[in-house]
C-alpha atoms as one frame of an Amber mdcrd trajectory, in Angstrom:
protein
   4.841  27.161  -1.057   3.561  26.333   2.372   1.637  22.639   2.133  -0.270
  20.802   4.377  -0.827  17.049   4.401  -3.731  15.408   7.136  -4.003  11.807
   7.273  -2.250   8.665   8.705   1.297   8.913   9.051   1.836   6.376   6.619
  -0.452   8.475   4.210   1.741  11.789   4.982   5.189   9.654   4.187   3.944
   8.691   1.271   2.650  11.713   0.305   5.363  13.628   0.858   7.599  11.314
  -1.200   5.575  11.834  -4.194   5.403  15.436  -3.779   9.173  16.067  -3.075
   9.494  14.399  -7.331   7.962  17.373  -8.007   9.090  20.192  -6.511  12.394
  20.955  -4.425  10.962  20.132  -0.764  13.449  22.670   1.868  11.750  21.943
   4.897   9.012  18.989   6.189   8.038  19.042   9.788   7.729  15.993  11.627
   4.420  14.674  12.054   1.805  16.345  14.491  -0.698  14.717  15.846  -4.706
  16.270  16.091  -6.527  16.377  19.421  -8.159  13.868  20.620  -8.377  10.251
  20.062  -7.968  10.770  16.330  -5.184   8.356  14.563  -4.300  11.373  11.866
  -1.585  13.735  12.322  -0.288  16.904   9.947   2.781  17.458   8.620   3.981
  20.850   7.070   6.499  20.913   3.498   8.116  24.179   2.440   8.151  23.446
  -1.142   9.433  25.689  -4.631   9.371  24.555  -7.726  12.301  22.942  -9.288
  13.344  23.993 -12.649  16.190  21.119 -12.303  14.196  18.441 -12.036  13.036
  16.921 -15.877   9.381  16.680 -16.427   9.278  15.630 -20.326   8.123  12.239
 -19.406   5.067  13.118 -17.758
């Protein structure tokens, strides 16, 4: 799965940790920033889902 996250770079950190306790994360860009004077920036996960990984508790 291709996923994009847009917001603060503390927002995308955070973001991504949650996400990567989910699925298997194999590749997260670094962060990009957008044009102009904004303060966000994007950052990219390649992401499958992990069969490994123990969801009972949720």
């Amino acid at each position: 799965m291709k996923i994009r996250l847009h917001g603060t770079a503390d927002e995308c950190t955070v973001a991504a940790a949650v996400i990567a306790r989910a699925l298997d994360v194999v590749a997260q860009s670094g962060p990009y920033p957008d044009r102009g004077s904004s303060r966000l920036v994007r950052v990219y996960l390649d992401a499958r889902l992990n069969t490994t990984k123990d969801h009972s508790d949720e």
